[in-house]
Steps between C-alpha positions, in 0.01 A plus 500: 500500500854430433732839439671433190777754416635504108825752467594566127859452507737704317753367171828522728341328797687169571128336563406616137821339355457204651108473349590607212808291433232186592257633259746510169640218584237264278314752322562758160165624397436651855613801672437657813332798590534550832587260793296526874646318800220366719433505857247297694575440859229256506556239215865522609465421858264202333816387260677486765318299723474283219872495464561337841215218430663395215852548688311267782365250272764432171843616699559702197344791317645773233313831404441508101432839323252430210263685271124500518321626227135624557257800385576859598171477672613268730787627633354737764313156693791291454770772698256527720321106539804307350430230195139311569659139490094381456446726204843500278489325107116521493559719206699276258503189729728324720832321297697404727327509816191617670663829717649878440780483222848672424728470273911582479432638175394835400364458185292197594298674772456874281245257293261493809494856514276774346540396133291821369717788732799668404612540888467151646582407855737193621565335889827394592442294804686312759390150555588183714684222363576168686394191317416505097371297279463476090151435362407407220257771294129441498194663409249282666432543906815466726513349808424713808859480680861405403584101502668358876875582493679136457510340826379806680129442520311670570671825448471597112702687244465903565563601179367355135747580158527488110822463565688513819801676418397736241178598740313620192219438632454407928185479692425525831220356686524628837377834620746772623809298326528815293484874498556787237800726541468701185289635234690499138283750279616434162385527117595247186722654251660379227690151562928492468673191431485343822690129561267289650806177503430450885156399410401205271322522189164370632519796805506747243084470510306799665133278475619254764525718826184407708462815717 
């Protein structure tokens, strides 16, 4: 069993700033309770493996730090197991790709949390990067694995997108490509005027973000 070490971190830490500046940063209904930083020795040594395959095999990779939005009661076997890559979007179905999902955007992954609890629980999570590709939304079955990379068969895209840039919504396919750093425990208050001008119109949708 993997030793999985959560350390609530305090207001003036420079780790909390640095979560919590993330957090705010595309969300103004939510606000956060506390903030844990995670340690698993295990997944980590995992991600990192991973790291250097990808390194080996595209030349390039960049580390990403996304949301995840799950249920409270899932957090525990997640620190502990990382995301299920087999198992992830059974509840509402896969959108945009058949894998674990994150999103750049607060907001968008709180709706995949506990919907019925005042304290709800977030993942900020580092994940591997190296080729992505925009796809278009669907709600029927999606296809196993990313299409060939362009002239690069048979190595495929890594990393499936909404939209590329924005990273609204990723998802990864591949096992140990990502691992939670932090738990975000946080509860919905009342919204502020928030300008969502980096985002287009149609973005502004919480139904479309298959986790």
């Amino acid at each position: 069993m993997a030793v999985v070490e959560r350390t609530t971190l305090t207001p003036d830490a420079n780790d909390y700033q640095v979560v919590s500046d993330l957090f705010y940063k595309t969300n103004n209904c939510l606000t956060i309770q506390s903030i844990e930083a995670v340690k698993n020795d295990n997944l980590e040594l995992k991600f990192k493996d991973k790291q250097e395959e990808y390194k080996d095999t595209y030349g390039e990779v960049r580390v990403v730090k996304v949301w995840h939005g799950t249920k409270s009661r899932n957090v525990d076997s997640i620190l502990e197991n990382n995301f299920d890559v087999s198992r992830h979007g059974q509840n509402r179905g896969h959108r945009f790709g058949a894998g674990v999902s994150f999103s750049a955007i607060t907001f968008y992954a709180s709706h995949y949390c506990d919907e019925d609890e005042d304290l709800r629980s977030m993942l900020l999570c580092e994940v591997l990067v190296s080729n992505i590709v925009e796809v278009p939304e669907t709600k029927g079955r999606m296809p196993p694995q990313p299409p060939f990379l362009p002239g690069r068969h048979p190595l495929r895209y890594d990393t499936l997108a909404k939209d590329k840039e924005k990273m609204d919504v990723i998802v990864k396919m591949d096992a140990n490509a990502f691992r939670p750093t932090h738990v975000v425990n946080f509860k919905k208050t009342g919204c502020r005027r928030f300008s969502w001008s980096w985002l287009d119109d149609s973005d502004d949708d919480d139904s479309d973000y298959g986790f």
